[in-house]
N, C-alpha and C positions, 0 to 999 in steps of 0.2 A: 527753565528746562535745559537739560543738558545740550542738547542737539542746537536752541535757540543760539543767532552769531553773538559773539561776544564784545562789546563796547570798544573793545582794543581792537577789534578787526584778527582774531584768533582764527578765523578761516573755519569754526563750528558751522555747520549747514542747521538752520533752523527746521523744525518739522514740516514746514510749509516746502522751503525751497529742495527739500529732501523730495516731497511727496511730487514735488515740480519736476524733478527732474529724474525720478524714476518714471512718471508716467509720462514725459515726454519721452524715453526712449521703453519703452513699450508701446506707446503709439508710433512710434517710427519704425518696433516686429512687426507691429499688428499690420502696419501700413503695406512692410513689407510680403508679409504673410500671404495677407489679403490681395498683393498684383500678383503674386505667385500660383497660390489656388484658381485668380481667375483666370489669368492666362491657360492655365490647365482647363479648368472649366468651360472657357470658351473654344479650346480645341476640342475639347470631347463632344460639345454642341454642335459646333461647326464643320468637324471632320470627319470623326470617327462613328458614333452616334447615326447620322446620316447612310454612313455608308453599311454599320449594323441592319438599321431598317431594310435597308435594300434587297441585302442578302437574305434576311430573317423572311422577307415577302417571298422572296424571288424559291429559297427554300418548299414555303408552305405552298404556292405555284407550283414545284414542280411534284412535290406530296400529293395535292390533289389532281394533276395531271395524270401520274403513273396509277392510283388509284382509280383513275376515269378510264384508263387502258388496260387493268383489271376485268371493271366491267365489260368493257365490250368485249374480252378475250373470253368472260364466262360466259358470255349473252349467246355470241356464235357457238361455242363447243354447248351448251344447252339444246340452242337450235336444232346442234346436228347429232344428239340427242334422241329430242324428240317430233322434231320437224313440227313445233311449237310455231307460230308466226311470232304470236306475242312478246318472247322472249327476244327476238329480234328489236324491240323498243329499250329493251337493255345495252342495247350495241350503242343504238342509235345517239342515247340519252349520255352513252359515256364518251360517243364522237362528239359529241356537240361540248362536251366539257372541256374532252380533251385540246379544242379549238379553241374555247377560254380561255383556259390556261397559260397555252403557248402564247396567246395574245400578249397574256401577262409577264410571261419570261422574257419575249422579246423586247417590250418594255423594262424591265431591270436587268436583263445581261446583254440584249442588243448589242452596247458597245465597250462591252469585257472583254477587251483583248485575249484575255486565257482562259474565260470559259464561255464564250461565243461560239469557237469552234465545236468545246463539247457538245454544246446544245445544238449547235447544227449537226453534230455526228449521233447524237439520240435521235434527232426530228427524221433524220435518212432515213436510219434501221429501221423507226415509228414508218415510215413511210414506206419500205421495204416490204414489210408484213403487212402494210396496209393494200399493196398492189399487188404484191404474188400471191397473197396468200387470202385476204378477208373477199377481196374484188373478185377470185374465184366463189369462194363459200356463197356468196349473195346473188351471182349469175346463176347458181345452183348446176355448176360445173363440177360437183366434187365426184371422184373418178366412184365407179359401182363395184371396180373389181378389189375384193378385201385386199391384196398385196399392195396394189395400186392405192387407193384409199387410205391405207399405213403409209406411204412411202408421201402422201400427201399431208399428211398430220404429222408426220414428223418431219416433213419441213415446213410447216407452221409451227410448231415449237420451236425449230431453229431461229427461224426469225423471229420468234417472241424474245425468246432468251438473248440473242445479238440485241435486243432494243433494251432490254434490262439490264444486260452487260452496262450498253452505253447509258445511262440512265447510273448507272449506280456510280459508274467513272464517277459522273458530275456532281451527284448527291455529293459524294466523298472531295472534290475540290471545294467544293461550297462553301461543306459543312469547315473546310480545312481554312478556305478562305474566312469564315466569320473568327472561328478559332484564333488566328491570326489579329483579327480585329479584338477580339476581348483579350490578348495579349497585351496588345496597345494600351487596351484600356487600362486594364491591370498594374500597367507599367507606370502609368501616368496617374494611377490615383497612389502606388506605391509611392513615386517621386514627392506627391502632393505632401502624403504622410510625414516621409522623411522630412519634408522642408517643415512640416510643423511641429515636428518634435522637434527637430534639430533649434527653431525660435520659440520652441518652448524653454529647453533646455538654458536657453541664452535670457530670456528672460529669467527663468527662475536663479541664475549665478548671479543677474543683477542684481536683484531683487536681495541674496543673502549679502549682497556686498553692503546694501541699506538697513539690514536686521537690525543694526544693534541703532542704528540710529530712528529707526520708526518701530525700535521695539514697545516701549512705553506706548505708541498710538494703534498697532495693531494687535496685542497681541493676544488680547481677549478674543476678538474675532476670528483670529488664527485658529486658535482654541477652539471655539464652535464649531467652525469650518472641519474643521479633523475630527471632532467627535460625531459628526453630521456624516463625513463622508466613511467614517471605519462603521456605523451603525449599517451605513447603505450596503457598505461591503459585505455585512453579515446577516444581509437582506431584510434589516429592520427599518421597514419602509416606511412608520411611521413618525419615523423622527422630522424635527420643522427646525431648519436654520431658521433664526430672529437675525434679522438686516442689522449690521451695528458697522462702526468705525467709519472710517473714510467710505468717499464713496463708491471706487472699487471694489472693496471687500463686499460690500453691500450689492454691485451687480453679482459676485461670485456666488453671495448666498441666494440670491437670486435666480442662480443658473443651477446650484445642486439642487434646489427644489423644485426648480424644471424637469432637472435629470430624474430628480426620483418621481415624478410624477408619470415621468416618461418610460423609466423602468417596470414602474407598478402596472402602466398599462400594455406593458409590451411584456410583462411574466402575465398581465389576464388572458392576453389575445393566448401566449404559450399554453394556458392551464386548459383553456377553450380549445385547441385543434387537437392539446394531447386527451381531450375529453370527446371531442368527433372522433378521433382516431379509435379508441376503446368501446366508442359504440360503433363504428363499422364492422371493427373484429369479434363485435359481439355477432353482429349482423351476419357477418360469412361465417361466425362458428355456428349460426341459424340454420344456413342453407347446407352446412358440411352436415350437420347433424339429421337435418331434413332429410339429406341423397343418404345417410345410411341407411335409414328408416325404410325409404320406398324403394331401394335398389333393390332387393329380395322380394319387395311384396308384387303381387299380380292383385291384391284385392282391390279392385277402385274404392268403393268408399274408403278404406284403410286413407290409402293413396291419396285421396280429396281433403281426408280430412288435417293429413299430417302437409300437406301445402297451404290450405288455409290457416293453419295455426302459425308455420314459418310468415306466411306472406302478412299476416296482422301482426305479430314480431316484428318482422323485420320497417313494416310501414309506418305501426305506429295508430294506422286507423284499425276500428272494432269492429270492422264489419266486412267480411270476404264473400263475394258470390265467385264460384269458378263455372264460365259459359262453354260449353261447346256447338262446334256446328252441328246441324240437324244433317244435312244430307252431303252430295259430294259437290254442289253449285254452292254452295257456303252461302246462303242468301240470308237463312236465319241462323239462327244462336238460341238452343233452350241453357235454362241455369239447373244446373244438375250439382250446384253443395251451395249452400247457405249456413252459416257461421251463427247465423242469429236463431234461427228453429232448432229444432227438437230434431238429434242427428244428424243436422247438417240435410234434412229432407228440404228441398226446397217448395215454395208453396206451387202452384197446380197453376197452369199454362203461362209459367215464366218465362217470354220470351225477349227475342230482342232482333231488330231487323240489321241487315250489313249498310253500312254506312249514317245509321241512325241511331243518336245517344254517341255517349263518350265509347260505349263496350261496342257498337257497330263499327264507328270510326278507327278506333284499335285494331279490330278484323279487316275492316277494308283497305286500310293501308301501311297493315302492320308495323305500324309505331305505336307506342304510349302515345294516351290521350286523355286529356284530361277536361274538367270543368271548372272556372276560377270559382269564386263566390258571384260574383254579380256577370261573368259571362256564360258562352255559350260550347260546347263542348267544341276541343280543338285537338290537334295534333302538336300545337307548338307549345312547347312547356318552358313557363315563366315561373321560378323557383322562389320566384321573390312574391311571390301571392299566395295567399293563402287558397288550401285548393279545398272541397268537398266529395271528392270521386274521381279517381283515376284508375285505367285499364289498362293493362298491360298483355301484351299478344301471346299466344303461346304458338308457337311456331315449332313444326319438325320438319326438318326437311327444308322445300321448298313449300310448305305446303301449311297455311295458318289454322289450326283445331281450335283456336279456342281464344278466351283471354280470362285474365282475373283479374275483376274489379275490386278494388277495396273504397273502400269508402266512411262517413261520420257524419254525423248530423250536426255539427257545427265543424267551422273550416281550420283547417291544419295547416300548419308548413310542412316539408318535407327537402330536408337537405340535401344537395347533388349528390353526397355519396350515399344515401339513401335508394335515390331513384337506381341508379347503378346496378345498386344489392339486389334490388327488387327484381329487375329486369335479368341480369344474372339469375336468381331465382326460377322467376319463369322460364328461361331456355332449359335448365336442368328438369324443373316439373315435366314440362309438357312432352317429354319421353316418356317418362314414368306412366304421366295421365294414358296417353297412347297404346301403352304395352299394355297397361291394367285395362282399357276401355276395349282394345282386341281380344285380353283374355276372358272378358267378360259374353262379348258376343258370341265366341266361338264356344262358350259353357252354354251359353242359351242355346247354340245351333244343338249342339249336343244333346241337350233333351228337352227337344222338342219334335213333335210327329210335325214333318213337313206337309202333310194334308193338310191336317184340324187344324194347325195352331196351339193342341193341347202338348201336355205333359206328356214324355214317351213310357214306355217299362222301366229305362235303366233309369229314370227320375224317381218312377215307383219304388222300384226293390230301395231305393237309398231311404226314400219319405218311410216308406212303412217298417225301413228298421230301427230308424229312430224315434218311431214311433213306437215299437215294440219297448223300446227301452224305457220312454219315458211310462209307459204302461207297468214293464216292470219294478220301477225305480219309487212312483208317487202313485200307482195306483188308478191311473186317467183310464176312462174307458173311451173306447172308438170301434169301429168298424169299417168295413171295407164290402162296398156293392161291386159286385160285377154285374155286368149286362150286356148282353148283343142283340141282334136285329135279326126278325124271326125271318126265315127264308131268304136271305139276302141272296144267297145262290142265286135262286130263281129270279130274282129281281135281276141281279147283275146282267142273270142270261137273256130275259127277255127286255129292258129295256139299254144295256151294254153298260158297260164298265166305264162311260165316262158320268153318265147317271147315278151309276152306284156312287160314284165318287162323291157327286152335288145331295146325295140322302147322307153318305156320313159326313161333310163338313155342314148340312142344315142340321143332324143332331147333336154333334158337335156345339153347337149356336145354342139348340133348346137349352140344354143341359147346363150348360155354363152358365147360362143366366138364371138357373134356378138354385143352384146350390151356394151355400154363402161362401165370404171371404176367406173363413176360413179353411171351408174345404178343399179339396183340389180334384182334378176331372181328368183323367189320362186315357191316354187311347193304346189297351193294352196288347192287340193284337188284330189286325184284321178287319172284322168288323165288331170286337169285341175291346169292351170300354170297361174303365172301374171306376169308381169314386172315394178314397178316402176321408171318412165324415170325422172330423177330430170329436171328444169331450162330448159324446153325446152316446144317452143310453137307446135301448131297442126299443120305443114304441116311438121314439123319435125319429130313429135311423128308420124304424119299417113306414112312419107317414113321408119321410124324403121319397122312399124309393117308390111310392103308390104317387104321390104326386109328379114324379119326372114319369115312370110310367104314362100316367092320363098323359102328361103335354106331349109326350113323342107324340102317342094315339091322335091325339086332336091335331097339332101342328100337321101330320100330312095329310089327315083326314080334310082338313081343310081347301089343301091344295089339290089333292088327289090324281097328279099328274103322272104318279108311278102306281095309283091303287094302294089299299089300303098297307101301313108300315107300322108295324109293332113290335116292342121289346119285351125280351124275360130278364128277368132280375132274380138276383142272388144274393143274399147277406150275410157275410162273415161277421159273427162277432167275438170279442175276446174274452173270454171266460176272466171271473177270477185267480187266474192261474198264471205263471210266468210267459207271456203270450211267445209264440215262433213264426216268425214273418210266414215260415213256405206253408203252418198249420191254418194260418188266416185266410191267405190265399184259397187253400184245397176246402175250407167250409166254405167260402164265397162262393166257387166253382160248380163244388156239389151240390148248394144248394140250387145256383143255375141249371144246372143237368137238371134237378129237379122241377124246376120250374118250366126247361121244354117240355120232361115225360109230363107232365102234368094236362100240357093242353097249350101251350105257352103266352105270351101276353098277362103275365102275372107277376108277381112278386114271393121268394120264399127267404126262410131267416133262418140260419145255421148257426149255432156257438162251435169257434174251434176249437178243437181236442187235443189238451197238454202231453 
């Protein structure tokens, strides 16, 4: 071989003593390399590293401190509010952090020569507004007179703000001071760099000083090597270096199919977060889509329905109930939308108590709360378990309405930015729910007669016009009874107007119970009632009004505490002809009229006139 020494002593380096004494001085870079890196390595352990934690603690210390002095600054302005005791344990809960905290500061800046003092000049001002200004609020010294009382709250703001002043001072050296340290850092892994290109660099000039002489023994492997690493380049990651030549070469191909093994799984984890990412922004295009939806509407079911369909979106679980509270002590919870029935009607005495189940626990302490698979409903959520049912609060205000459960009958994961979205979700619903659940009472207040309970007039004229229409449109027949209470006058006068009252909400009672679901029962004036009988013809409609007739009859006759109570009846009915709400009315009327002249305590039937 060419390289082999020559018998004459020609001074040729053999392939052996070549490969000798390239990798002895590659082990003497490497050697070098490697006290270089550590020494680096051991200062960023030993010095800087150290002192990052400190500050990173010391940081997140004084982040939950000022946040603990958040609360108590809302806890008091709540109080004085609404002279709330309770809210007073908000003060209390965020003094006792803020006591933590500071524990903890003093412990990592104690003896910070340049930000000791900050923190002593935060803790003053903190202290400042804690004796001029909180130590009044809690002796419940705060002045009566409105001038006075301003001139008091806005030197409690002064002193809030001097404490946040000083507080921000320090955040900002802090953050300036860590700043400084990952400077270091930077500098030091820079330098590390440089030093390993730079023995890279010096190895590989050695290395081409040997080419010609270890070309015959590497150069096949070189070959592989470069067609392994320009594949990797052009992210054809399934190319496989075969170990050949010396045995250098052979750790090298050894180490690029480490690298690509280590590439392939670090472009999976990439393809993976940029695949979480596109389903969160699926998920917030959910809820942006959702808030368009219900920002206009006042109708609650609308409204229930279009959050249950976001919140099974966005969860991932098939099954949504949305709970609200029953009364203003929030003790229970009925479920007013289910996902899995017909409409979203929920099934009949769906309830739920406060602090009981994952949906009470949700209400009672307004957090998410969930249930694992084999635990027991909690508030602390472990993302790494598969879950079966989780709730989420709906909160306005200060004040919890409600929550929505989603849930599945076998167990799911749900990703943190999942739960986020969800939670986000709910704060935006449970306005919407609120508005729509306001608009909804105040339509019932609206028509409804505050005595009976029943249906008022302006529920009437709306029911019997579109009832006229569907009459004129398809042909449906119906009618409309009027009825009043024969002498109620006299009744009124002789046993008073709060007895009149307990005769019309006890007919009120008959009547209601006698007519079906379909029909409806209004109380149209005075002491004068109708009933609109949907789909049904006249000898139907005249045996309803003989049968409510007898029960008024009998029902007082039985009690007989006001003497005998009887009604006359009237029957509208709607001819084959284009019906007119006011024409159905006026033969209901008249036929009543007719039914007093008559003798009254009877039933008569009128068709009204097109």
């Amino acid at each position: 071989m060419p390289f082999r020494k020559s018998d004459r002593g020609s001074g040729v380096l053999s392939i052996a003593e070549g490969v000798d004494r390239v990798f002895r001085d590659v082990i003497v870079m490497i050697a070098v390399a490697a006290v270089a890196l550590t020494t680096i390595f051991v200062y960023l352990v030993a010095a800087i590293r150290p002192e990052q934690s400190r500050y990173r603690s010391a940081a997140s210390a004084l982040a939950l401190a000022h946040a603990a002095m958040l609360d108590e600054a809302s806890g008091l302005r709540g109080y004085l509010l609404v002279r709330d005791q309770r809210l007073l344990d908000t003060y209390q809960q965020g003094m006792t952090a803020v006591e933590a905290q500071n524990a903890r500061l003093d412990g990592y800046l104690g003896a910070d020569r340049t930000l000791a003092p900050l923190l002593l000049k935060m803790r003053v001002a903190a202290q400042a507004w804690e004796s001029e200004w909180v130590r009044t609020v809690l002796a419940g010294n705060v002045p009566s007179d409105i001038q006075a009382a301003e001139v008091f709250y806005a030197r409690g703001d002064d002193l809030f703000q001097a404490y946040r002043r000083a507080e921000s001072v320090l955040n900002d050296r802090l953050q300036a001071r860590r700043d400084d340290l990952y400077f270091q850092q930077d500098r030091l892994l820079a330098s590390g760099l440089v030093t390993t290109v730079v023995l890279a660099a010096f190895i590989i000039v050695m290395a081409n000083r040997q080419r010609r002489r270890l070309k015959d023994a590497v150069v096949a492997p070189v070959l592989g090597i470069i067609s392994a690493t320009d594949a990797i380049a052009r992210m054809d990651l399934g190319v496989q270096v075969e170990p050949s030549g010396p045995a250098e070469f052979q750790r090298i191909g050894e180490g690029i199919n480490r690298m690509r093994d280590a590439l392939s799984e670090s472009l999976y984890q990439e393809l993976a977060a940029q695949e979480r990412i596109e389903a969160q922004a699926d998920q917030l295009r959910t809820i942006l889509a959702m808030s368009r939806e219900i920002s206009g509407s006042l109708n609650l079911g609308y409204v229930l329905e279009a959050v249950a369909s976001a919140a099974s979106t966005v969860s991932g679980f098939p099954r949504v109930i949305i709970w609200l509270t029953d009364d203003e002590s929030g003790r229970t919870l009925s479920g007013v939308y289910d996902s899995t029935t017909g409409h979203g009607v929920p099934e009949e005495n769906l309830k739920a108590e406060l602090g009981v189940g994952v949906v009470g626990q949700a209400v009672r302490y307004g957090r998410t709360a969930t249930t694992h698979e084999l635990g027991e409903p909690t508030v602390e959520i472990n993302l790494g378990h598969t879950l079966r049912m989780l709730a989420v609060p709906l909160i306005v205000g200060a004040r919890i309405a409600g929550a929505i459960e989603v849930s599945s009958t076998t167990p799911r994961l749900l990703s943190p930015g999942s739960l986020d979205v969800l939670e986000t979700l709910a704060s935006h619903a449970a306005a919407a729910i609120e508005a729509a659940s306001l608009h909804t009472y105040t339509a019932e207040l609206a028509h409804t007669d505050g005595l009976t309970g029943l249906a008022n007039r302006r529920l009437l004229d709306h029911d019997l016009a579109l009832e006229c229409e569907r009459a004129a449109r398809y042909g449906r027949p119906f009618a409309l009874i009027m009825f009043d209470l024969d002498h109620f006058k006299r009744l009124n006068d002789t046993y008073g107007h709060t007895r009149g009252d307990e005769v019309l909400q006890q007919l009120a009672e008959v009547v209601s119970r006698e007519v079906r679901t379909t029909d409806t029962v209004y109380r149209y004036g005075g002491e004068e009632f109708a009933v609109l009988v949907r789909e049904t013809g006249p000898d139907d409609v005249h045996g309803l009004a003989e049968r409510l007739r007898s029960r008024v009859e009998e029902h007082f006759a039985s009690r007989g505490s006001v003497g005998p109570v009887t009604a006359s009846f009237g029957i509208g009915l709607v001819p084959p002809l284009p019906p007119v709400p006011a024409e159905v009315v006026g033969a209901a009327d008249a036929a009543l009229y007719w039914s007093k002249a008559e003798g009254r305590n009877r039933v008569t039937i009128r068709h009204a006139e097109a």
